[in-house]
N, C-alpha and C positions, 0 to 999 in steps of 0.2 A: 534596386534595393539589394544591399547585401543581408545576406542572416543577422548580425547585430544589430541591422536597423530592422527587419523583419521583426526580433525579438522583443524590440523597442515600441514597435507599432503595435503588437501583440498586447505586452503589458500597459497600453495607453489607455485601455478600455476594462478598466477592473469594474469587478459586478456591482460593488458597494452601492452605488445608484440605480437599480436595476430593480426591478419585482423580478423574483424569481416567475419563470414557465418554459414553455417549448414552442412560442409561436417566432420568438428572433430564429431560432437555430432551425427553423424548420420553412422560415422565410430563403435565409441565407442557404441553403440547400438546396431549394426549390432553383433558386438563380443559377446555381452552380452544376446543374442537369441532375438534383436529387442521388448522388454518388453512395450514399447509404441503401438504396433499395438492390443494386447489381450484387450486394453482398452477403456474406454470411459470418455469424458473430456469437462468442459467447460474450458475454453482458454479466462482470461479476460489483456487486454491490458486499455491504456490511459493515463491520464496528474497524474490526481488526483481522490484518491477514491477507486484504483485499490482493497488496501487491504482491505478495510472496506465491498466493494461489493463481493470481495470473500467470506471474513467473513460469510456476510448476506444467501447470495447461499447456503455455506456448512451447515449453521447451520439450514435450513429448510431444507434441501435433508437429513441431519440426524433427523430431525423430522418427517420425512415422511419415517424412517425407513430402509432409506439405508448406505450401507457404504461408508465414505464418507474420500478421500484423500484430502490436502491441502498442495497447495505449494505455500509460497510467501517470500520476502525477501524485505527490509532487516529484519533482528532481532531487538531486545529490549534490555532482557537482555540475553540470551543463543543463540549460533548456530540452536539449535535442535529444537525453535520455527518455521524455513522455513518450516519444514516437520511433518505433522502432520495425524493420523487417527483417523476420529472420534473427535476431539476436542485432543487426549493423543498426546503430544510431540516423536519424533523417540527416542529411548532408546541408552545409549552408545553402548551400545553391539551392539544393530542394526547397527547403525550407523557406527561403526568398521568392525563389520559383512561382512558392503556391498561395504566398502569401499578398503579392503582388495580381495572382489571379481572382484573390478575395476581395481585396480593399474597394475595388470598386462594387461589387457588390453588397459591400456591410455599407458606403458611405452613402449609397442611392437608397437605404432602407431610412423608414419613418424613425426608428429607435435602432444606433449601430449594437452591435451583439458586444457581447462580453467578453471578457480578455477565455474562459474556460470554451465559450463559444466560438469564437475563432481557433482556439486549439483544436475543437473537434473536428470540426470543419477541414482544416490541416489535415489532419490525419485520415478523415476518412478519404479524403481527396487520396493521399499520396498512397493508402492502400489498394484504390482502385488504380492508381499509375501502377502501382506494382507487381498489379495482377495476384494480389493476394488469396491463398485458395480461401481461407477463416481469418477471422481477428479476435482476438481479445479486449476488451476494452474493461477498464476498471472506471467505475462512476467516481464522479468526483467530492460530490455530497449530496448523502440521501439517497435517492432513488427516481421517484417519482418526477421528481421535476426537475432533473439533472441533466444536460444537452447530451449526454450518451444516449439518453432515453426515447431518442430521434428516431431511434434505430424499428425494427419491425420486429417481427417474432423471430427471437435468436434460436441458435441451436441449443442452446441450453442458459438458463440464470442461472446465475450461482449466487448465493446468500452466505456469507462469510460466517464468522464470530461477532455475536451481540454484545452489543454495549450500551454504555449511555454516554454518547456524545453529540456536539453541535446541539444540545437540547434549544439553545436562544431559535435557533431555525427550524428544528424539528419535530418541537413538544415538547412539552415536561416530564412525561412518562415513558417507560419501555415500549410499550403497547403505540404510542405517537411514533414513537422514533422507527418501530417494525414497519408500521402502517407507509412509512416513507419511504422505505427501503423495499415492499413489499409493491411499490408501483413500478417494479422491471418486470413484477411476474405479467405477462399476456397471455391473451385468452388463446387455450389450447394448444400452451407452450410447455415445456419440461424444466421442473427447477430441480434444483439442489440447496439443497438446507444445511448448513453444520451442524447448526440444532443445540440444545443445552441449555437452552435460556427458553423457561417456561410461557411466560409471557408474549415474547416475540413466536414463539413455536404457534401459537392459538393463530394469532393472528395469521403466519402464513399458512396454515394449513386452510383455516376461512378464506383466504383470499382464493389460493386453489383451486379451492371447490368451487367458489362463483366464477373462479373466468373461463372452467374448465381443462383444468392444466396439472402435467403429471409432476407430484412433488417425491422426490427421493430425499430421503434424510441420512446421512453419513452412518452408517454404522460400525463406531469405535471398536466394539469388541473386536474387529476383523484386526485391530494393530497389535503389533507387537512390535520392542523394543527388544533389538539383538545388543545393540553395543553403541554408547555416545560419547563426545568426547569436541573438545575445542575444532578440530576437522569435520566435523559432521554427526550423522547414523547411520547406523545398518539395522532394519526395521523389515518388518513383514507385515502387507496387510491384504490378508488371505484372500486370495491366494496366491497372490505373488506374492515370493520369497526372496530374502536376499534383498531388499532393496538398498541402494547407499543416496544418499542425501546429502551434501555437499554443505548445509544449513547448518549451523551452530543454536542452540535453544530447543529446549522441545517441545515448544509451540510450532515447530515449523513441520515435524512429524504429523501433525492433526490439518495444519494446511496444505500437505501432499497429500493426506485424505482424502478431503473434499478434492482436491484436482484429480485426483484418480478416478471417484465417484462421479464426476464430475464426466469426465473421460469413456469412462462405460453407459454414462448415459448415452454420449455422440456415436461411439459403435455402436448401438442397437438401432441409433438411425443410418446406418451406412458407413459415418467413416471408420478406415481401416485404421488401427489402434491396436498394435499387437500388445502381450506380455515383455514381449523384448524391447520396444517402442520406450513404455512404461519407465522398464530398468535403463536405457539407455536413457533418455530422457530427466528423468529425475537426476542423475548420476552428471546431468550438464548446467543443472540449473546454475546460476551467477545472480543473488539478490543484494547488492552492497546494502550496509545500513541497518540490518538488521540479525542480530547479534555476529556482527561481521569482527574478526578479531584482525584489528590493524597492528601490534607488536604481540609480540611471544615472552618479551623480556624485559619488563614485567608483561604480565597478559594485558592489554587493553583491549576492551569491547566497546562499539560501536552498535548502540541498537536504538529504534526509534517508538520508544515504547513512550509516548504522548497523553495518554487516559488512564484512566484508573482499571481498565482492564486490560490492558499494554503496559503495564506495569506490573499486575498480579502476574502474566507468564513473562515477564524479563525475571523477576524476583523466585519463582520458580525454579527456572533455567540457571539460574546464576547457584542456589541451594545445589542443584541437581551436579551440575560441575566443582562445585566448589566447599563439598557436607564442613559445614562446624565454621566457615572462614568467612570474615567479613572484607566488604572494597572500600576501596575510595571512588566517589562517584564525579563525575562532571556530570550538572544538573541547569538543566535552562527549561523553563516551562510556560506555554500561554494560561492568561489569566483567568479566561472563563474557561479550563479545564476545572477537575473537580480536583484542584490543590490539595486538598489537605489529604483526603482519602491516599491520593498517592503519598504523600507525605508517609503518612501511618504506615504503607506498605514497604516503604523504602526503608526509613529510620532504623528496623531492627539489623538489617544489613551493613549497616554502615559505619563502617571506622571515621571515614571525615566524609564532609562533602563539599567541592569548589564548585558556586553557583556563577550562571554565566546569563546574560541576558540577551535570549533570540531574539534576530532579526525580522521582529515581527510588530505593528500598529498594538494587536495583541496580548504583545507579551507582560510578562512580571516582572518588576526591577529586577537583578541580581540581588541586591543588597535587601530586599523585600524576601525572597526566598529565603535566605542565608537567615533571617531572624526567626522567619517559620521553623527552620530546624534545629537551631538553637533554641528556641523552646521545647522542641523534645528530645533536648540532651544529647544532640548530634553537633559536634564541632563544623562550623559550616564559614566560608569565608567566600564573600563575595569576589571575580575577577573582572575586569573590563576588556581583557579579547581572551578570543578559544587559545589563543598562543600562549597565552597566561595559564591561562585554565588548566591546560594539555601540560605546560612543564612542571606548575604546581603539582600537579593530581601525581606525575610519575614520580618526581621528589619525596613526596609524601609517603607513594606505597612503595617503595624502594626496588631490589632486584627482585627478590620474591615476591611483593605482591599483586592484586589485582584490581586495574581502574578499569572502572565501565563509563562508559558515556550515553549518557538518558536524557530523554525527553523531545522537545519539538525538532520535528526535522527539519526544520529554518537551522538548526545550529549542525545539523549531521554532516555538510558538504565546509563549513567551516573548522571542525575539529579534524576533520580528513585530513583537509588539506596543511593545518597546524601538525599532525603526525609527521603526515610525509615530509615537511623541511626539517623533520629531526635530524639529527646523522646518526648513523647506522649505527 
């Protein structure tokens, strides 16, 4: 088996047929000498943030000298970015390697696992090849019933930024949606909360308390904003000072928070985690894709802001860089997001907008989007590839101005890649 056919084998078993739970991935584990138990893991769930906070976590626990696993999904532009050690992408070999150790055990199972379940499985395999000291793993949806959730009592949960998404799976409510995300907390384990969403707040602090488990909530006041700008920040959140952040948006400021918080939690159980750690660390982080700026001339941003609260801090951020000025957008969006909210957030920003339609069972026509914002007075033209899209949108805002590219990350590794064949 090489890796593309590995890959291929992988995506043959999508979940759509599947009840969701944790008795495949905990079958398929069991076969494979239970490789999750030898470990240890932070476990981070939520709306928005997830990856950028994994990011943040992994890239100080490698400053501070450990080995450090990463799993989160989806991709950009390769498969082999989900699985990572130490920052080096899973190698084909690998990746064939371990996947060819699996297939027999998913095909001798009653019901084969799922394409997200074979990914975990993967990974936790090749962390324990690794000799990994900690892992990171980000859930893939929801929580509770997510094959990350395999795992035992982590060193720490982390619960991101709330939202309301995936409701068709998770509820109709804030409170369903927490309730899903709040099945990583284990009993007499340590969470981390970002906190600020009332609702979901109730719920995990009740969960807590029943399973017995220590809840930390991010405390904002501690941040401060030194200086931001298209290369990053230089931010303080007390008591370290001075930090720099490599992250464009300042939503990314509030998820070096919580990974900091996050971080102090795991020193009080032992690991070493210096102040220097921290600054060095955050100061290496690499998160493409989210408010990642691919030209300077005009500015083009890249960010994967998908829901209506991924959009309120892209919209933000974009204000914060850019007082009194509006963009051109490249816009592609799944259909049971909450369209029009986003819509309404976008709209005032927006000089034009070239809608694109992601590669996704999900998605929204182009030409469907493009009429939603011409009803609210936004000149909006549908394109049929990101190549289109990328040279319209630069056309349009000229040398001075500024394109953003939003929405589902199905279209993020597509406009990339449409950048990069630009010429210089």
């Amino acid at each position: 088996m090489t890796g593309q056919e590995a890959i291929g084998y992988i995506h043959s078993h999508q979940w759509e047929r599947h009840a969701p739970g944790l008795d495949r991935i905990r079958t398929l584990l069991r076969a494979l000498g239970a490789p999750q138990t030898e470990q240890k893991f932070v476990h981070v769930a939520g709306t928005n943030g997830k990856g950028s906070t994994c990011a943040c976590i992994a890239a100080v626990l490698r400053a501070a000298g450990y080995r450090v696993g990463l799993n989160t999904s989806p991709y950009l532009m390769t498969f082999h970015e989900r699985i990572r050690v130490d920052g080096e992408m899973i190698s084909d070999d690998e990746l064939a390697s371990l996947a060819e150790e699996i297939r027999p055990a998913a095909a001798a199972m009653a019901e084969h696992p799922t394409e997200f379940e074979l990914i975990t499985a993967i990974a936790l395999l090749h962390f324990r090849r690794k000799g990994c000291d900690i892992s990171v793993l980000e859930v893939g949806l929801g929580g509770a019933l997510d094959a990350s959730n395999v795992i035992g009592v982590p060193e720490a949960a982390v619960i991101t930024a709330m939202g309301m998404d995936h409701v068709a799976l998770l509820g109709p409510t804030q409170a369903d949606v927490a309730a899903a995300k709040a099945g990583i907390i284990k009993h007499g384990g340590d969470v981390v909360s970002y906190g600020g969403c009332p609702e979901a707040d109730a719920v995990f602090r009740r969960v807590c308390r029943e399973r017995g488990a220590g809840l930390t909530e991010v405390d904002f006041s501690r941040l401060r904003l030194r200086s931001a700008g298209l290369d990053g920040a230089r931010f303080d959140f007390l008591p370290y000072e001075d930090l720099y952040l490599p992250l464009a948006g300042e939503y990314q400021l509030k998820n070096a928070a919580a990974a900091i918080t996050a971080l102090e939690v795991l020193r009080e159980k032992g690991w070493c985690v210096s102040g220097e750690a921290v600054c060095r660390g955050l100061a290496a982080v690499r998160w493409p894709g989210r408010f990642e700026v691919l030209r300077r001339d005009p500015v083009f941003l890249l960010d994967g802001a998908h829901n209506a609260h991924g959009m309120t801090a892209a919209v933000e951020s974009l204000r914060a860089l850019f007082p009194g000025r509006k963009a051109v957008f490249l816009l592609g969006l799944l259909a049971d997001k909450d369209v029009s909210a986003m819509l309404d957030l976008l709209a005032p920003l927006a000089e034009r907008v070239f809608t694109l339609r992601p590669e996704s069972p999900r998605a929204m026509e182009a030409e469907a989007l493009a009429e939603l914002l011409e009803a609210r007075g936004v000149p909006a033209r549908a394109c049929g590839t990101a190549g289109e899209g990328v040279c319209s949108a630069l056309e349009s805002a000229g040398r001075s101005g500024v394109v953003c590219a939003l929405g589902s990350l199905y279209l993020s590794g597509d406009i990339r890649r449409a950048v990069e064949a630009l010429p210089q």
